[in-house]
PDBQT receptor file of N, H, CA, C and O in Angstrom, charges set to zero:
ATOM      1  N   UNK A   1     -31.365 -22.187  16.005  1.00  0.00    +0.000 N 
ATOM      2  CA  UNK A   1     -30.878 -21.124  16.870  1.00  0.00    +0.000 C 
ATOM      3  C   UNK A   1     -29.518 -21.482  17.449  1.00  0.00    +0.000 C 
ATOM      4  O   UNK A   1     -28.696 -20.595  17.677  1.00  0.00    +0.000 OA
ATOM      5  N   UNK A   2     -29.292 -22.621  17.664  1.00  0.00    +0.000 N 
ATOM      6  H   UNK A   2     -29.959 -23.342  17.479  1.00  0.00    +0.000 HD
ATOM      7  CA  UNK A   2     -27.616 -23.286  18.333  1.00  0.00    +0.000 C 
ATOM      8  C   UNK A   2     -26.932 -22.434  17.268  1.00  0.00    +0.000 C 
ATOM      9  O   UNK A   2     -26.428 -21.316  17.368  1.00  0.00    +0.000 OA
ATOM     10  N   UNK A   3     -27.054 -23.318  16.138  1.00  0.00    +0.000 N 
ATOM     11  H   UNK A   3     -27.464 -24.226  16.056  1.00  0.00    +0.000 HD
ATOM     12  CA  UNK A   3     -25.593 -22.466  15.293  1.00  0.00    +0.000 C 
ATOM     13  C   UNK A   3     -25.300 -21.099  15.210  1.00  0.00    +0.000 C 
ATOM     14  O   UNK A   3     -24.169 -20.657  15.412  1.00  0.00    +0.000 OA
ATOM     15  N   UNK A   4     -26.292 -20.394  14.914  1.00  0.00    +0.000 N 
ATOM     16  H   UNK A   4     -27.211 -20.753  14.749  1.00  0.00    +0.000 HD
ATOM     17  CA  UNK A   4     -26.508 -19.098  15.427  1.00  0.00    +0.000 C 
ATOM     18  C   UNK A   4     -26.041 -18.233  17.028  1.00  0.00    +0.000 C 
ATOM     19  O   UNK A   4     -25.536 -17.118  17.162  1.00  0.00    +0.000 OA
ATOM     20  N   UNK A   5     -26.366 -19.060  17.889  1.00  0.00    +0.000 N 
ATOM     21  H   UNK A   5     -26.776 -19.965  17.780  1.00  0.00    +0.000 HD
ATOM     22  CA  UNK A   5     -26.261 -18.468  18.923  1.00  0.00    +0.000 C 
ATOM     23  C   UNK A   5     -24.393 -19.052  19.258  1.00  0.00    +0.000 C 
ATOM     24  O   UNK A   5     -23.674 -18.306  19.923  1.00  0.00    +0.000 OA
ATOM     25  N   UNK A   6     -23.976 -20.048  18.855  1.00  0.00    +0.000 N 
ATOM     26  H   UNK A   6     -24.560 -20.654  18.315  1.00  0.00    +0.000 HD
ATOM     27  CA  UNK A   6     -22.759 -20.452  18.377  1.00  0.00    +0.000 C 
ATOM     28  C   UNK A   6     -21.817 -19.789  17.618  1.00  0.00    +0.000 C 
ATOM     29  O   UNK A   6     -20.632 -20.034  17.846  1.00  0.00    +0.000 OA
ATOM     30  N   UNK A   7     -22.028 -19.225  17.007  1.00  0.00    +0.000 N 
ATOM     31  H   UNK A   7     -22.990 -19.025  16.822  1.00  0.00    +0.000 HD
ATOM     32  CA  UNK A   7     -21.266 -18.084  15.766  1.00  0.00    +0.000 C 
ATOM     33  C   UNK A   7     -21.476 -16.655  16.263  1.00  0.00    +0.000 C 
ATOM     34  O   UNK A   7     -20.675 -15.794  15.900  1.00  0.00    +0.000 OA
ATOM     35  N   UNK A   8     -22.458 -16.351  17.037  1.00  0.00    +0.000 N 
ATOM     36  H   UNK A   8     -23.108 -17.050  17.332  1.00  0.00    +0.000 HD
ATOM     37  CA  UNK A   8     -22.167 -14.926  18.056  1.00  0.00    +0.000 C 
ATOM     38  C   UNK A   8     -20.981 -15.101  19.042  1.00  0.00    +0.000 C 
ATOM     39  O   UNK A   8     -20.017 -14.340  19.129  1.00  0.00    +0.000 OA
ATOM     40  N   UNK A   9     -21.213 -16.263  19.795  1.00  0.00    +0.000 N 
ATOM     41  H   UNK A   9     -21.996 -16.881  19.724  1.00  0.00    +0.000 HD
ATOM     42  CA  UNK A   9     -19.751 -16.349  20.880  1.00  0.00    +0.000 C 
ATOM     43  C   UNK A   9     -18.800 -16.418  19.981  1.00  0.00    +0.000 C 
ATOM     44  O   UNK A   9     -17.977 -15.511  20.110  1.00  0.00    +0.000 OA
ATOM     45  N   UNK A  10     -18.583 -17.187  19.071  1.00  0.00    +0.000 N 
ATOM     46  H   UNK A  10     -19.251 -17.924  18.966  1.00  0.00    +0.000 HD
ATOM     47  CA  UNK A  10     -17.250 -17.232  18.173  1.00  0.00    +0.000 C 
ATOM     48  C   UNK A  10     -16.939 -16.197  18.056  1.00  0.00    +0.000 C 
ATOM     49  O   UNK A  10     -15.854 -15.917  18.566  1.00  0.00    +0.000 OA
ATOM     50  N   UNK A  11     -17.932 -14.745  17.120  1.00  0.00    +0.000 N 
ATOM     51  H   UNK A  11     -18.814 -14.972  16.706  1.00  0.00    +0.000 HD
ATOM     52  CA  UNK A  11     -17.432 -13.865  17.028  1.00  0.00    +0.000 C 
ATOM     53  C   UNK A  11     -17.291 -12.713  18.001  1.00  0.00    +0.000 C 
ATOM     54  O   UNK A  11     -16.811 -11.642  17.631  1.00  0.00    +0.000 OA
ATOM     55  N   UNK A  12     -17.741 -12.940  19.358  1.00  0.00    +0.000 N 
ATOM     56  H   UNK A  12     -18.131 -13.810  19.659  1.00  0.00    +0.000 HD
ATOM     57  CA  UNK A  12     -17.577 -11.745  20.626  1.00  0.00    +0.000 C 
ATOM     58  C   UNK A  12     -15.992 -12.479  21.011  1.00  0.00    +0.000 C 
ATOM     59  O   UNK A  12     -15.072 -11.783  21.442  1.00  0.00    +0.000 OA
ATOM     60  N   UNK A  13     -15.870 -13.777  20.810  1.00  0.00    +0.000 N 
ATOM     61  H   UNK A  13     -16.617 -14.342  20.460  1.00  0.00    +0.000 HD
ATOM     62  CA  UNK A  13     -14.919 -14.185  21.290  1.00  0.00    +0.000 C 
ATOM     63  C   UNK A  13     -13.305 -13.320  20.685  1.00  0.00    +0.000 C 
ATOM     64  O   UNK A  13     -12.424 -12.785  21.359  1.00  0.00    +0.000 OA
ATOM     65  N   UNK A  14     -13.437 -13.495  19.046  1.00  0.00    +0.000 N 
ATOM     66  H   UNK A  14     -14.153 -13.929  18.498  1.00  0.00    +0.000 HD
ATOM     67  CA  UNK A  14     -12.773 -12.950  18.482  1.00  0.00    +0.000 C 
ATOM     68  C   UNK A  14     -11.888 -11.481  18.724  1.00  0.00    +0.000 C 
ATOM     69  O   UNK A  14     -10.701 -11.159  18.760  1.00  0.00    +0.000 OA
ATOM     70  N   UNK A  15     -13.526 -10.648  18.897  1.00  0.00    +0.000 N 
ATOM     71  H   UNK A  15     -14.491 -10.909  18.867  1.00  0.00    +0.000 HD
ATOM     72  CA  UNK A  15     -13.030  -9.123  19.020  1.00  0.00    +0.000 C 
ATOM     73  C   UNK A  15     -12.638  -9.325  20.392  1.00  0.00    +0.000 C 
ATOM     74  O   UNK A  15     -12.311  -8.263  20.921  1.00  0.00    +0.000 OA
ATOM     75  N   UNK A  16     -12.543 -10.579  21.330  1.00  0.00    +0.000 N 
ATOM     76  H   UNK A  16     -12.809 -11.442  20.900  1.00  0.00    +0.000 HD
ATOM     77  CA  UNK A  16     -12.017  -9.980  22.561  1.00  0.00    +0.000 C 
ATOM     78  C   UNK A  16     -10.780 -10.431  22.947  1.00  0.00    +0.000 C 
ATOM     79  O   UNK A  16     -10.264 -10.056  24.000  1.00  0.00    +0.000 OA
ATOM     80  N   UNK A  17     -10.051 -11.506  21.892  1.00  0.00    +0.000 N 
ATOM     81  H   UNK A  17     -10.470 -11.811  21.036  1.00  0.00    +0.000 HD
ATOM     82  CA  UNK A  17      -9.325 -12.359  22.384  1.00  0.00    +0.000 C 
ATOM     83  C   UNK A  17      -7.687 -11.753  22.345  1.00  0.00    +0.000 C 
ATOM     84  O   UNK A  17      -7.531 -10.960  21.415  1.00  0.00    +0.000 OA
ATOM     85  N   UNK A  18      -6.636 -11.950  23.058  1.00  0.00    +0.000 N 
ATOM     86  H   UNK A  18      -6.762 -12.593  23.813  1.00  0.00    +0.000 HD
ATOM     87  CA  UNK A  18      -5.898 -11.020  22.545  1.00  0.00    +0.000 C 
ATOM     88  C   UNK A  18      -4.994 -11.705  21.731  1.00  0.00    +0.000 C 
ATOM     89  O   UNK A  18      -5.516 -12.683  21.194  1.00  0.00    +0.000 OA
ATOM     90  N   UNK A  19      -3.844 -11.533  21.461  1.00  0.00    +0.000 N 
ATOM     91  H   UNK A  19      -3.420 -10.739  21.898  1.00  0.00    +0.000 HD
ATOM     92  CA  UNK A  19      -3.117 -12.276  20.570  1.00  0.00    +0.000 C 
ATOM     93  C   UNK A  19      -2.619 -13.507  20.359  1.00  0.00    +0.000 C 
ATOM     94  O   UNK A  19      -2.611 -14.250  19.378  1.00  0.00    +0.000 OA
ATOM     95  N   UNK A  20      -2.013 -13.628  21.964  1.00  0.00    +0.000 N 
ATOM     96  H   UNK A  20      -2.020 -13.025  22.761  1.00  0.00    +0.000 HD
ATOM     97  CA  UNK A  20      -1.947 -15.047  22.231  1.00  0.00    +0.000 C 
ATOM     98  C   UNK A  20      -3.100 -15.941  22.074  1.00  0.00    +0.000 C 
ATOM     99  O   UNK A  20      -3.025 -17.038  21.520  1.00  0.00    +0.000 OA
ATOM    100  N   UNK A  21      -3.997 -15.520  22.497  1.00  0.00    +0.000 N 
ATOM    101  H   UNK A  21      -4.057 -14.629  22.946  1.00  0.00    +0.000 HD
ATOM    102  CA  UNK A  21      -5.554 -16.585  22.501  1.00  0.00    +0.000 C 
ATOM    103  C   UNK A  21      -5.939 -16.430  20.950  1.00  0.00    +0.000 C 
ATOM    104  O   UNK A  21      -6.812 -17.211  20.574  1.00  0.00    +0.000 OA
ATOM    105  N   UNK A  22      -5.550 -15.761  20.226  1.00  0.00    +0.000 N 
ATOM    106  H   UNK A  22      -4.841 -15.126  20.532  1.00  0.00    +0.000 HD
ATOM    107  CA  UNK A  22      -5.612 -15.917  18.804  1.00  0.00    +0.000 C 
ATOM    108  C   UNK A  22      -5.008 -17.054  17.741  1.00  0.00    +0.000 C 
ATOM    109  O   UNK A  22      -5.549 -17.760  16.890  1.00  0.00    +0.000 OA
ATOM    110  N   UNK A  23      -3.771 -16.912  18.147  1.00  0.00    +0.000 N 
ATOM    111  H   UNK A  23      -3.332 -16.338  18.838  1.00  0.00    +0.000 HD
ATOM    112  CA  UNK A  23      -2.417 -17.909  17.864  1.00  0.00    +0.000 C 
ATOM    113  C   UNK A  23      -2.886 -19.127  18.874  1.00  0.00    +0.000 C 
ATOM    114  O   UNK A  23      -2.723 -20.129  18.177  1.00  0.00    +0.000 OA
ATOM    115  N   UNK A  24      -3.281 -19.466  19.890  1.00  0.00    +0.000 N 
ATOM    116  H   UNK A  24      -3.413 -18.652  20.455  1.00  0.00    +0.000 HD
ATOM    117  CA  UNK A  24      -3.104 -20.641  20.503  1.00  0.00    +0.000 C 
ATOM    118  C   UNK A  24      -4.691 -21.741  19.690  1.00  0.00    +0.000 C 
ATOM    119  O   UNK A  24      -4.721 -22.960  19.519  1.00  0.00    +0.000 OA
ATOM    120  N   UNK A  25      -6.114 -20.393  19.264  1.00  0.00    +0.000 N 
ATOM    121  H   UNK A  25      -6.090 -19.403  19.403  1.00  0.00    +0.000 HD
ATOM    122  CA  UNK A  25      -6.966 -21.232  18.352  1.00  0.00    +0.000 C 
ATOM    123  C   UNK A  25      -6.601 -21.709  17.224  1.00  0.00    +0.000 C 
ATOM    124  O   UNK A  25      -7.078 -22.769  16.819  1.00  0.00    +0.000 OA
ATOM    125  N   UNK A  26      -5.443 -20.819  16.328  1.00  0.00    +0.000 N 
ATOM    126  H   UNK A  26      -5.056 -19.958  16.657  1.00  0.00    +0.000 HD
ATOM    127  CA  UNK A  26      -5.162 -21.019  15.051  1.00  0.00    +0.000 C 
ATOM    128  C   UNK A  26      -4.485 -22.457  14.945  1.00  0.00    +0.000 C 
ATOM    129  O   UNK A  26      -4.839 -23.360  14.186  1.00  0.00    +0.000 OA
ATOM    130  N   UNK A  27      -3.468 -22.482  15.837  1.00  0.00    +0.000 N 
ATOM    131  H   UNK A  27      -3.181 -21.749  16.453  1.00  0.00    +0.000 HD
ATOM    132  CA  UNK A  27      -2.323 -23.353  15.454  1.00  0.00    +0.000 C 
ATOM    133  C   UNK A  27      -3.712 -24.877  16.201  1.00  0.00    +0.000 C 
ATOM    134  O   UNK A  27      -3.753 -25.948  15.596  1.00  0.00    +0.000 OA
ATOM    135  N   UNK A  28      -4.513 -24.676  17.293  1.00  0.00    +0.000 N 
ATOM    136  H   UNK A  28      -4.479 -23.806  17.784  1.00  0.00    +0.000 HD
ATOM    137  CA  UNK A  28      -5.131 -25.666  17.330  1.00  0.00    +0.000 C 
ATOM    138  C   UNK A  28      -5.740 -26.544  15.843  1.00  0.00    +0.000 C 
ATOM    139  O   UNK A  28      -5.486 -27.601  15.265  1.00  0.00    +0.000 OA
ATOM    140  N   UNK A  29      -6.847 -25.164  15.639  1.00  0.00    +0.000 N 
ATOM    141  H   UNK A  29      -7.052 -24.305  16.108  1.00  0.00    +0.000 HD
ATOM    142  CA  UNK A  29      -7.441 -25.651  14.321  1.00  0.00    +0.000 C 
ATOM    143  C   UNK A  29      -6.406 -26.178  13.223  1.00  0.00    +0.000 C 
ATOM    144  O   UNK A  29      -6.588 -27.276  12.697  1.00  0.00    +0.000 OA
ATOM    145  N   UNK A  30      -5.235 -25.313  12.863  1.00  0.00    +0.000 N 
ATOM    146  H   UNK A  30      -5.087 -24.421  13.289  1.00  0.00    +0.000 HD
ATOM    147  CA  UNK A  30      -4.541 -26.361  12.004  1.00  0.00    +0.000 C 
ATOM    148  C   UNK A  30      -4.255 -27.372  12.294  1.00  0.00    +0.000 C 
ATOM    149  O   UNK A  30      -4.482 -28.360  11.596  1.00  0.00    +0.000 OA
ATOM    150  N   UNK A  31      -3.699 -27.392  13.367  1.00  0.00    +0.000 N 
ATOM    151  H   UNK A  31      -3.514 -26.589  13.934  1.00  0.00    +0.000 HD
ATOM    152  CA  UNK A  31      -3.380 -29.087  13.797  1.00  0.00    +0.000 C 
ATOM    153  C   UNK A  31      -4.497 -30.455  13.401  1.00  0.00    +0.000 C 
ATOM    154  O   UNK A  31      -4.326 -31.618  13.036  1.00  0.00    +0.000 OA
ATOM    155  N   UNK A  32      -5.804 -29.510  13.727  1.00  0.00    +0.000 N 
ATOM    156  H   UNK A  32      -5.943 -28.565  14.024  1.00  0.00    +0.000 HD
ATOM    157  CA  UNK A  32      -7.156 -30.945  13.758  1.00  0.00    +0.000 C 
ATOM    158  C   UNK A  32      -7.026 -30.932  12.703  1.00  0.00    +0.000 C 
ATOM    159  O   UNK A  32      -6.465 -31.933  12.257  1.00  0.00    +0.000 OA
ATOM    160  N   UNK A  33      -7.507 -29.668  11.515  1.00  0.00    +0.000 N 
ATOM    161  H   UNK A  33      -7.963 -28.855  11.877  1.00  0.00    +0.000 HD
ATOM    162  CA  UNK A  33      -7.175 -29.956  10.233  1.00  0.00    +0.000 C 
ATOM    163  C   UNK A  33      -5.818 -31.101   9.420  1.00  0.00    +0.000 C 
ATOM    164  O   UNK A  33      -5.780 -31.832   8.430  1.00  0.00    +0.000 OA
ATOM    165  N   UNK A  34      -5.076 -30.792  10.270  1.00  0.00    +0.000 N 
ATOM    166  H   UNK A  34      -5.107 -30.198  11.074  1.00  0.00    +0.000 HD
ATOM    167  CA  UNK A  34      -3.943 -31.491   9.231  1.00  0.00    +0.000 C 
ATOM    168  C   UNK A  34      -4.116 -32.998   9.662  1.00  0.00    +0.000 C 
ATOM    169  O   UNK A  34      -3.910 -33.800   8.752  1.00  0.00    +0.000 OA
ATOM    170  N   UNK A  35      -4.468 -33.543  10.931  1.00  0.00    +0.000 N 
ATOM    171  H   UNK A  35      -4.635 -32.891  11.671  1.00  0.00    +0.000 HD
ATOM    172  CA  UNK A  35      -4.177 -34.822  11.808  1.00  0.00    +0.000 C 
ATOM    173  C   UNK A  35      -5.389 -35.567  12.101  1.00  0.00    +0.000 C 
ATOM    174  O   UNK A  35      -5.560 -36.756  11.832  1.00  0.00    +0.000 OA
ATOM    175  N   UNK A  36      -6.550 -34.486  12.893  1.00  0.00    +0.000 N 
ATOM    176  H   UNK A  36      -6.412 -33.520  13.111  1.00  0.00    +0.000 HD
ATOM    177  CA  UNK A  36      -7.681 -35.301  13.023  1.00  0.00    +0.000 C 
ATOM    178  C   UNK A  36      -8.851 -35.382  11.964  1.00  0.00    +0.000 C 
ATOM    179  O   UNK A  36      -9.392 -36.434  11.624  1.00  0.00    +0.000 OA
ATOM    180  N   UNK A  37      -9.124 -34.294  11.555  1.00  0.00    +0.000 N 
ATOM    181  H   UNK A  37      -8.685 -33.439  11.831  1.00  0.00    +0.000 HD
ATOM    182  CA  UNK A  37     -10.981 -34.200  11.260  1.00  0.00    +0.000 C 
ATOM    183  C   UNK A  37     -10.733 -34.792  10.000  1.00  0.00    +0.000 C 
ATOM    184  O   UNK A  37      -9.755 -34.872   9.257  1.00  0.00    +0.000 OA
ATOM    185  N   UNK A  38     -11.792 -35.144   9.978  1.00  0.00    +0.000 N 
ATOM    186  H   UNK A  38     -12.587 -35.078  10.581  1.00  0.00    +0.000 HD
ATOM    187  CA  UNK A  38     -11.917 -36.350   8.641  1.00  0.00    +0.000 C 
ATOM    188  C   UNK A  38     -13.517 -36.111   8.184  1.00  0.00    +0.000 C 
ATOM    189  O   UNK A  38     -13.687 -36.798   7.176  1.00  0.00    +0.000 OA
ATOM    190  N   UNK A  39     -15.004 -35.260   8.606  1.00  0.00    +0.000 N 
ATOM    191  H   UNK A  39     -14.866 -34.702   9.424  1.00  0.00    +0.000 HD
ATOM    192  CA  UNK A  39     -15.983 -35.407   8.665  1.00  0.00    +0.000 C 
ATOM    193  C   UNK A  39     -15.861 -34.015   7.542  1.00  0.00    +0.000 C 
ATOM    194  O   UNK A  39     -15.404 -32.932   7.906  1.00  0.00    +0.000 OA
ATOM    195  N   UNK A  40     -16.424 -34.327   5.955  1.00  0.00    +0.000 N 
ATOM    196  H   UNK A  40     -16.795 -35.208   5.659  1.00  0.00    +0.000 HD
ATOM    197  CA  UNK A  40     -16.334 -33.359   4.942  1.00  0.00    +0.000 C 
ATOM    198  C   UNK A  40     -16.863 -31.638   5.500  1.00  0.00    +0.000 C 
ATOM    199  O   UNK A  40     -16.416 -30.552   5.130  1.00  0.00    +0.000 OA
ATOM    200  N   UNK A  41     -18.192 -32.008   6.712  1.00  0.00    +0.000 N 
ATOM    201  H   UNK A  41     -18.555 -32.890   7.012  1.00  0.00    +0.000 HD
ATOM    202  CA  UNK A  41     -18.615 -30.310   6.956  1.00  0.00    +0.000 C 
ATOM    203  C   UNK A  41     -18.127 -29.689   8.502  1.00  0.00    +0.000 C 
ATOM    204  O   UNK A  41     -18.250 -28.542   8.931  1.00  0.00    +0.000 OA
ATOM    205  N   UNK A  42     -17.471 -31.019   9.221  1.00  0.00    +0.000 N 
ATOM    206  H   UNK A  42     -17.372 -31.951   8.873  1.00  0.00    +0.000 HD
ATOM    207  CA  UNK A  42     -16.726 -29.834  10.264  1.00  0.00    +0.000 C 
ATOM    208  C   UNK A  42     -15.701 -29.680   9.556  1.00  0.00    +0.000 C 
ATOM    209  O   UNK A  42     -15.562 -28.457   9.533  1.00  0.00    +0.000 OA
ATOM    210  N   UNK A  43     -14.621 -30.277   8.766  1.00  0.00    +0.000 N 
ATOM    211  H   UNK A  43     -14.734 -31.270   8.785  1.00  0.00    +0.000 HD
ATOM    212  CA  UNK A  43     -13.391 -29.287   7.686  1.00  0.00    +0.000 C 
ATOM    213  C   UNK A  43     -13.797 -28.536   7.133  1.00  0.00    +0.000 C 
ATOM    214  O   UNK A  43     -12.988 -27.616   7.257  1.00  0.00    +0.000 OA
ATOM    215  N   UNK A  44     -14.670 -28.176   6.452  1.00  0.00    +0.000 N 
ATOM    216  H   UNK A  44     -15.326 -28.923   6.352  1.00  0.00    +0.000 HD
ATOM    217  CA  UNK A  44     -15.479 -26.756   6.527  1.00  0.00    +0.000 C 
ATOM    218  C   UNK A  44     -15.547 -25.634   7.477  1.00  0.00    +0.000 C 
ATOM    219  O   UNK A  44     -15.258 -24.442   7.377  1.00  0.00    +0.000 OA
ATOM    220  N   UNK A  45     -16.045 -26.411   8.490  1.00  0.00    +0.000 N 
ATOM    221  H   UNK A  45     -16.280 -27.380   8.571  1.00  0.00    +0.000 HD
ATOM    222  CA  UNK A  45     -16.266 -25.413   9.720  1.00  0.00    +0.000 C 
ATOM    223  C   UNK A  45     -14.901 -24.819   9.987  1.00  0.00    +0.000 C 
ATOM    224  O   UNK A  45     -14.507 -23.654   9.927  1.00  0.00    +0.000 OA
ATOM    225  N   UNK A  46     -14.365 -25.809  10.262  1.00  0.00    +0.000 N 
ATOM    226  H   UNK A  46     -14.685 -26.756  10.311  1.00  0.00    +0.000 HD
ATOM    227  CA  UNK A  46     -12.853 -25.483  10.856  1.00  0.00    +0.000 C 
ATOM    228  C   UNK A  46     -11.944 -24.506   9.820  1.00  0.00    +0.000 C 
ATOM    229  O   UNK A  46     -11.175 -23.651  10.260  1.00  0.00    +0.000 OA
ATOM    230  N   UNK A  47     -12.116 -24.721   8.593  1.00  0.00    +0.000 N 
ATOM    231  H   UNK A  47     -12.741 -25.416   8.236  1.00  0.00    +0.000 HD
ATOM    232  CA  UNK A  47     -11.520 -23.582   8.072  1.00  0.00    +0.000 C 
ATOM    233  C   UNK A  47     -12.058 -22.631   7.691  1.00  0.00    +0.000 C 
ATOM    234  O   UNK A  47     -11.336 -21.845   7.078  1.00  0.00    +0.000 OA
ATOM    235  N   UNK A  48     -13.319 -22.308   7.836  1.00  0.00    +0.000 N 
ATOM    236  H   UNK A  48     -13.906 -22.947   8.334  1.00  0.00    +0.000 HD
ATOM    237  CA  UNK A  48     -14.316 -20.971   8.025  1.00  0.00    +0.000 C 
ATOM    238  C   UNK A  48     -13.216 -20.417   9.155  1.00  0.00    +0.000 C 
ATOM    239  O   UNK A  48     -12.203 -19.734   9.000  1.00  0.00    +0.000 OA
ATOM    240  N   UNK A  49     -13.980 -21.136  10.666  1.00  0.00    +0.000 N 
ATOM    241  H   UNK A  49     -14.802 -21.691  10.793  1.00  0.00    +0.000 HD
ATOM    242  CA  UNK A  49     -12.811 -20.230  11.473  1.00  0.00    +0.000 C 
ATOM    243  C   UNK A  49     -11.527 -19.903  11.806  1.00  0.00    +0.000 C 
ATOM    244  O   UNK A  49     -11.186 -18.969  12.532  1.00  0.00    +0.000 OA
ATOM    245  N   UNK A  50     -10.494 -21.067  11.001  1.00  0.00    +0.000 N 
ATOM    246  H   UNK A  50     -10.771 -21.826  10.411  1.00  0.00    +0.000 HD
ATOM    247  CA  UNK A  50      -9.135 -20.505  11.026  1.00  0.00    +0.000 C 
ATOM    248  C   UNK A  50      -9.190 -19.433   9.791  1.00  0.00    +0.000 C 
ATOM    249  O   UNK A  50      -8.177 -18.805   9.485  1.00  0.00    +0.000 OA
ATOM    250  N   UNK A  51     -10.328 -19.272   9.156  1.00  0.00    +0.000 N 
ATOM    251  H   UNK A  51     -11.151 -19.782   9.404  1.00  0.00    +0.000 HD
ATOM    252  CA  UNK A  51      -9.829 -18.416   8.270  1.00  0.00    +0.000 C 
ATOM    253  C   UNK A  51     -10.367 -16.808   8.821  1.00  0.00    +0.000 C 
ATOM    254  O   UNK A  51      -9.877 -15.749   8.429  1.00  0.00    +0.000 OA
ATOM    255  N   UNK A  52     -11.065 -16.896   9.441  1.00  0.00    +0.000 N 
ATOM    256  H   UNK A  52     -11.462 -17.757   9.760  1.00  0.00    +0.000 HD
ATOM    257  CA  UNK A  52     -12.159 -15.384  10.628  1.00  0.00    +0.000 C 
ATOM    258  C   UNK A  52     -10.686 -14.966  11.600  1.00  0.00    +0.000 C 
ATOM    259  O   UNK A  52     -10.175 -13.849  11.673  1.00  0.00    +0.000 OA
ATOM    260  N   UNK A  53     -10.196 -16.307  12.325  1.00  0.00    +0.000 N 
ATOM    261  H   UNK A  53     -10.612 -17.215  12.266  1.00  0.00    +0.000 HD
ATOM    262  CA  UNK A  53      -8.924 -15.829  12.799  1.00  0.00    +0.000 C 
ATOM    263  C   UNK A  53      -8.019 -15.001  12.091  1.00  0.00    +0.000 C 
ATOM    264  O   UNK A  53      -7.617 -13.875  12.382  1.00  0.00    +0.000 OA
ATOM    265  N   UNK A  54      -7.645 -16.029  10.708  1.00  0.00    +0.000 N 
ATOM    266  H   UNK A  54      -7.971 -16.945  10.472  1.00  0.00    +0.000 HD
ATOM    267  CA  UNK A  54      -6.005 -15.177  10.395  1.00  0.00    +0.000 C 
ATOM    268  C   UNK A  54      -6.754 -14.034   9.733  1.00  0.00    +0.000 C 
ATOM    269  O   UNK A  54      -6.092 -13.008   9.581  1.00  0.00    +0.000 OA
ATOM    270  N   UNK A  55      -8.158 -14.019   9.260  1.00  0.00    +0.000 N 
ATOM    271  H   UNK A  55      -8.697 -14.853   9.383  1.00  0.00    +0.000 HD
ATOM    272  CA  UNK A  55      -8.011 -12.579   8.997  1.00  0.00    +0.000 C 
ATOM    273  C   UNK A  55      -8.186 -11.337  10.250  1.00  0.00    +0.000 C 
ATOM    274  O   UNK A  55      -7.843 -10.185   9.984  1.00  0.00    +0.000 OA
ATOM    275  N   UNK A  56      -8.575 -11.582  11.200  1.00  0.00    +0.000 N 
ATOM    276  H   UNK A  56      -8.853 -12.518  11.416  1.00  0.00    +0.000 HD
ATOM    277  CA  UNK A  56      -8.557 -11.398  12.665  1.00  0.00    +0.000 C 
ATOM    278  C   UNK A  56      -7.138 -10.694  12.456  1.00  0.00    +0.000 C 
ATOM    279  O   UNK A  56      -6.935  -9.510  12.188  1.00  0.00    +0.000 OA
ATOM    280  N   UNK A  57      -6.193 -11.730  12.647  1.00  0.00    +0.000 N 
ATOM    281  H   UNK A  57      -6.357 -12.692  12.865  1.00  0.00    +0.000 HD
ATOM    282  CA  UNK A  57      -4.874 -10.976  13.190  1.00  0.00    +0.000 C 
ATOM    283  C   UNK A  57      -4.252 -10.246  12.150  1.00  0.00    +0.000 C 
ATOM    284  O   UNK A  57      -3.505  -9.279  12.298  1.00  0.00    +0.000 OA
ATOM    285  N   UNK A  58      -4.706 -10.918  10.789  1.00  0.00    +0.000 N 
ATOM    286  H   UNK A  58      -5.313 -11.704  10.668  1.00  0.00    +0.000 HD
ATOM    287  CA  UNK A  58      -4.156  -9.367   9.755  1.00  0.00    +0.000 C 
ATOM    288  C   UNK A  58      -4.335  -8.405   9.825  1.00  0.00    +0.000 C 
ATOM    289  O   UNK A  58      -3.408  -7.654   9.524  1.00  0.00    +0.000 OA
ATOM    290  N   UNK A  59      -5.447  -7.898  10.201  1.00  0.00    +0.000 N 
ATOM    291  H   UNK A  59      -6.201  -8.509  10.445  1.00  0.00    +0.000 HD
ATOM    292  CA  UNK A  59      -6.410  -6.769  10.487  1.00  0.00    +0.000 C 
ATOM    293  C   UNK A  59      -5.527  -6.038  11.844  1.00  0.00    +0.000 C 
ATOM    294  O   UNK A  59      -5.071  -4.898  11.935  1.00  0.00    +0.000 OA
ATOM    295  N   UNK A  60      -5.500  -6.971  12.646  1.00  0.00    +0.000 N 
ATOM    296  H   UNK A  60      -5.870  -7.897  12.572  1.00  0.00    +0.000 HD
ATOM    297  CA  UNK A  60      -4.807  -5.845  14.132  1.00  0.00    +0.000 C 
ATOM    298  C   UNK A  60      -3.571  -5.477  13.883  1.00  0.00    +0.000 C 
ATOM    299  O   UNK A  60      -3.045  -4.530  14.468  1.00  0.00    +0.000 OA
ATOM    300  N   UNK A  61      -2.846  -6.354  12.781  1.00  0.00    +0.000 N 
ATOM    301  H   UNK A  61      -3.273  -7.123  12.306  1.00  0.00    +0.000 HD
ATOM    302  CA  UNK A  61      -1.182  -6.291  12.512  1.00  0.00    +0.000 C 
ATOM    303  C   UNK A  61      -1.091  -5.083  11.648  1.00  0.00    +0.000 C 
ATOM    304  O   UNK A  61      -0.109  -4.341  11.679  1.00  0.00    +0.000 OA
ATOM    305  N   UNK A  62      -2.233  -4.871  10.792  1.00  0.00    +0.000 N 
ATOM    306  H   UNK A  62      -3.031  -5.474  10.767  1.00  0.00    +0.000 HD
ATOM    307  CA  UNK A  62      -1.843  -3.507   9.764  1.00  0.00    +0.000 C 
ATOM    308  C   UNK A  62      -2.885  -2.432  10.896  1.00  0.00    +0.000 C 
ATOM    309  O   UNK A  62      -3.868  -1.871  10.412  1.00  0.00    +0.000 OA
ATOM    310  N   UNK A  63      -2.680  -2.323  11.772  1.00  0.00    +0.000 N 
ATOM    311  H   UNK A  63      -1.881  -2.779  12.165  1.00  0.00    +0.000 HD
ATOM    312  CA  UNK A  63      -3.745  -0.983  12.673  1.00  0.00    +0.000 C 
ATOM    313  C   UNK A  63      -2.423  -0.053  12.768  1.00  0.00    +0.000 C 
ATOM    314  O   UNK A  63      -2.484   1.054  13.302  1.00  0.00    +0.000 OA
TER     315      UNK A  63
């Protein structure tokens, strides 16, 4: 139920966040990606959700 109940806030978070708070998760997650995470299934994780983001802001950019 964690991961689950984990991936609902992610995604209420999403539809609520506005642009800036969009851009300030993205450029986070790339950063860990490029510098820290080293563990094969949170780099997974992490680019599941930089990828929910940038499609996030593609989506509001073509409205």
């Amino acid at each position: 139920m964690g991961a689950l109940y984990d991936m609902g806030a992610f995604y209420r978070w999403l539809e609520q966040a506005n642009e800036r708070d969009l851009a300030r998760k993205r450029d986070l997650l790339a950063h860990a990606l490029a510098y820290k995470l080293t563990e094969e299934s949170v780099i997974a994780d992490a680019k599941f959700l930089l990828r929910k983001i940038e499609e996030e802001m593609l989506a509001r950019a073509m409205r």
